[in-house]
One Martini backbone bead per residue (centre of mass of N, CA, C, O) as a GRO file, in nm:
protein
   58
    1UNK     BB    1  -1.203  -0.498  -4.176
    2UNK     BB    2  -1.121  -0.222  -4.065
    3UNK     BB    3  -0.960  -0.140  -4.344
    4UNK     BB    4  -1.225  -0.141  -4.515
    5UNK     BB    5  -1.394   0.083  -4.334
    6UNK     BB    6  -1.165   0.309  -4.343
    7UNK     BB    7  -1.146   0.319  -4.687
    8UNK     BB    8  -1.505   0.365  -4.694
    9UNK     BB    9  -1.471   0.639  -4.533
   10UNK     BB   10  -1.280   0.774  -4.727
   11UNK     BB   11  -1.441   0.778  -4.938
   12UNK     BB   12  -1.721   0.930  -4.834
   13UNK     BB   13  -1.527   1.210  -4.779
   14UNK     BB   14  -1.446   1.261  -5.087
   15UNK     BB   15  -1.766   1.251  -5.220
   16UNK     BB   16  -1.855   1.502  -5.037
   17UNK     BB   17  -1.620   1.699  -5.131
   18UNK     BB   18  -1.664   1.773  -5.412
   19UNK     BB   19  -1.752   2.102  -5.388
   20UNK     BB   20  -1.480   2.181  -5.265
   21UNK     BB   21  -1.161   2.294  -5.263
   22UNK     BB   22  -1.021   2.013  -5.274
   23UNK     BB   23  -1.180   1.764  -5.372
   24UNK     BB   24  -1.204   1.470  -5.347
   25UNK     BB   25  -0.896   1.357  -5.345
   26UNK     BB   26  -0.849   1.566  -5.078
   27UNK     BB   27  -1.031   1.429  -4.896
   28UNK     BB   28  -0.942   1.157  -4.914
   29UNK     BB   29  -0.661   1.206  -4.807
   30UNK     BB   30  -0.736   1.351  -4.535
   31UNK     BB   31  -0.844   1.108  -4.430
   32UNK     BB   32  -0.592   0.934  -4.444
   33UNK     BB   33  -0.412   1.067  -4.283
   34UNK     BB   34  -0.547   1.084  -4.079
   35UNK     BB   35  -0.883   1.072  -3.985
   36UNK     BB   36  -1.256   1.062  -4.103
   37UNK     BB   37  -1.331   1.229  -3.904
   38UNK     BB   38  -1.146   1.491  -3.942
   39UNK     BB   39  -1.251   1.524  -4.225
   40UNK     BB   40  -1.553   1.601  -4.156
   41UNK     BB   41  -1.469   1.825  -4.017
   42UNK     BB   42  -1.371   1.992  -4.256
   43UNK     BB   43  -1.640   1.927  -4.384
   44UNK     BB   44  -1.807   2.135  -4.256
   45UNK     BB   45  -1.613   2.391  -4.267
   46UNK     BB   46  -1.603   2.399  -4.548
   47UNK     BB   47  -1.691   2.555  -4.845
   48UNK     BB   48  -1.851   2.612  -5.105
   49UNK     BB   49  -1.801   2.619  -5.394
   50UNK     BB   50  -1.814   2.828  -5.668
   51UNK     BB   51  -1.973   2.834  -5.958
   52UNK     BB   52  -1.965   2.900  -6.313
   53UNK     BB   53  -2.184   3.010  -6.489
   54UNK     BB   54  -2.321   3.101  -6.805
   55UNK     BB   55  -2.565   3.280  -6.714
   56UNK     BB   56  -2.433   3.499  -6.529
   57UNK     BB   57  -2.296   3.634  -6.764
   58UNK     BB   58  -2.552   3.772  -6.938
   0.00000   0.00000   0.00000
């Protein structure tokens, strides 16, 4: 149960963090690795990736 909740927690740290540097994956990865609390602070501290829209280039 509690593996299930852990591994649920690192989900949704990937989930959140899909626009910044990392990207899902890397959030996954991050929360596993260490623990959903750390991703979550990193995930706050992280800045929004920047987005490259084809309207601002014209």
């Amino acid at each position: 149960m509690l593996i299930a909740l852990y591994v649920v927690l690192c989900i949704l740290c990937g989930y959140w963090g899909r626009n910044t540097f990392a990207g899902p994956v890397g959030f996954f990865l991050i929360s596993l690795v260490f623990t959903p609390i750390i991703g979550l602070i990193i995930l706050l501290v992280a800045a929004p990736k920047k987005s490259q829209s084809f309207h601002e280039e014209e």
